[in-house]
C-alpha positions as CSV (number, residue, x, y, z in Angstrom):
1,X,206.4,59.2,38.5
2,X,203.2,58.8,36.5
3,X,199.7,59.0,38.3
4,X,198.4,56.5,35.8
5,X,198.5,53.2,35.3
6,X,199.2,51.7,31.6
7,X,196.4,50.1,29.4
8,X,196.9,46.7,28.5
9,X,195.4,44.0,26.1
10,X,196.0,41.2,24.3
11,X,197.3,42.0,20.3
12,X,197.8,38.4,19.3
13,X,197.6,34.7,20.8
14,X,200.0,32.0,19.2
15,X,200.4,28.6,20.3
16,X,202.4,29.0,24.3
17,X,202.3,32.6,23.3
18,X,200.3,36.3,24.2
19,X,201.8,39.4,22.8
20,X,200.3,42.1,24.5
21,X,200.0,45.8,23.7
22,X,200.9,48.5,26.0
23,X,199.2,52.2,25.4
24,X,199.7,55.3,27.8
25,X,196.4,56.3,28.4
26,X,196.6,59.7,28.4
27,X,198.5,59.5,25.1
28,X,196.7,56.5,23.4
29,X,198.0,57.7,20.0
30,X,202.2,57.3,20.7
31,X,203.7,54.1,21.0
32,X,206.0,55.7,23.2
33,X,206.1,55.1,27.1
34,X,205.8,58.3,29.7
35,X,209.3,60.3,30.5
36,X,211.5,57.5,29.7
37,X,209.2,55.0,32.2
38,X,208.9,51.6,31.5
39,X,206.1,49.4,32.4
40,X,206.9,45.8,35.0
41,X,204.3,43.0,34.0
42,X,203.1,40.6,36.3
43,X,201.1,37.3,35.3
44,X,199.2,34.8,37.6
45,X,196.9,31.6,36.3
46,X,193.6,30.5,36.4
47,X,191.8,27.3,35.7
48,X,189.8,27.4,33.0
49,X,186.1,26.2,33.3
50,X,186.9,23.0,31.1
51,X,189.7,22.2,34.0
52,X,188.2,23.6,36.8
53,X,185.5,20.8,35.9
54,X,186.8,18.3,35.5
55,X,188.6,18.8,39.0
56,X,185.3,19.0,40.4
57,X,184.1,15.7,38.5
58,X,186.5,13.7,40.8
59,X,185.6,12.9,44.2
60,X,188.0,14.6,46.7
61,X,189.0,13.0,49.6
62,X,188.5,16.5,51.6
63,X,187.3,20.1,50.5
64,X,190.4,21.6,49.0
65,X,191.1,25.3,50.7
66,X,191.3,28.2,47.8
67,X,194.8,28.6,46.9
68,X,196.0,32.7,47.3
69,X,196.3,34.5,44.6
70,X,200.0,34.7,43.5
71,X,201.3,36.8,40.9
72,X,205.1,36.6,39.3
73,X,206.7,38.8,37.4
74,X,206.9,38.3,33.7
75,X,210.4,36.9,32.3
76,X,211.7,40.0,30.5
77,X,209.9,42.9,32.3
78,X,209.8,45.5,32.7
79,X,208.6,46.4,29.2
80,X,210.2,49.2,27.3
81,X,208.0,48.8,24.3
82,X,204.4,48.7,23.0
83,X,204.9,45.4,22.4
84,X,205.6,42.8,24.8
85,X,205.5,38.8,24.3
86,X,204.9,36.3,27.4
87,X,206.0,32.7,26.1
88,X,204.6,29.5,28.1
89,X,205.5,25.8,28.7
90,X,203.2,23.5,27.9
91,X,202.0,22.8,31.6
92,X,199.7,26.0,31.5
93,X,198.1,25.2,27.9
94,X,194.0,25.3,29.0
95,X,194.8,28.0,31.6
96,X,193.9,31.3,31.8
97,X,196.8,33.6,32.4
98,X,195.8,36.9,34.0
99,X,198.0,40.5,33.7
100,X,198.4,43.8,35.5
101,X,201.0,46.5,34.6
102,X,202.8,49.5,36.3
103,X,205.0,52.2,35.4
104,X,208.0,51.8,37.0
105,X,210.5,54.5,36.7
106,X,214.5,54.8,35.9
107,X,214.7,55.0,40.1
108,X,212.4,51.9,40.6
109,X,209.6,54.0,42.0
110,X,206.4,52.2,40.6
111,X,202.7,53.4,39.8
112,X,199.3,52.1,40.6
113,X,198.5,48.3,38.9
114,X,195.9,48.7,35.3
115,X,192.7,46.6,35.7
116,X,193.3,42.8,35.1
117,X,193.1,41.3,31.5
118,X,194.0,38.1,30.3
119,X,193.3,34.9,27.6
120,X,193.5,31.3,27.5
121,X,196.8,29.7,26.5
122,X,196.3,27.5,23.9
């Protein structure tokens, strides 16, 4: 199992669309994943400021509790490539969708989560 968790970032945005890059960190220069590991990516949503304003614009009725952070796992993961493209509905257009990635390995034993990254879906 690898000690590390994968780098990830966002290569390209198209419209209900992020294709993010995967890199091994400690071999930054292959596009190849560790011993044969692939990497499980996991997504979660935020409100953008635009949206989260406008919520706040409206009088509530009562203070509205935070909501847990939930995250699901990408359709199509784990990854086995650099490569990896996350498609959206239009429902989450003016969101901010949020990653994290692991190794996970041919046995299912999984790795620590990368930092968070993320962008807006447009």
């Amino acid at each position: 199992m690898v000690e590390y968790a994968p780098n990830g970032d966002i290569e390209a945005m198209r419209h209900l669309a992020h294709v993010l890059r995967i890199t091994d960190p400690a071999n930054p220069h292959t596009q190849e994943m560790p011993n044969g590991n692939k990497v499980e990516v996991q997504l979660r949503y935020e409100d953008s400021p635009a949206t989260a304003a406008a919520r706040t614009a409206t009088p509530a009725a009562a203070p509205v509790a935070a909501a847990p952070v939930v995250w699901e796992t990408a359709e199509h993961s784990p990854a086995a490539r650099f490569l990896f493209t996350v498609e959206f509905t239009t429902d989450k257009v003016g969101k901010i969708a949020k990653y994290r990635l692991r190794y996970q390995n041919e046995r299912g034993d999984k790795g620590e989560w990368s930092e968070e990254f993320g962008a807006m879906v447009s």
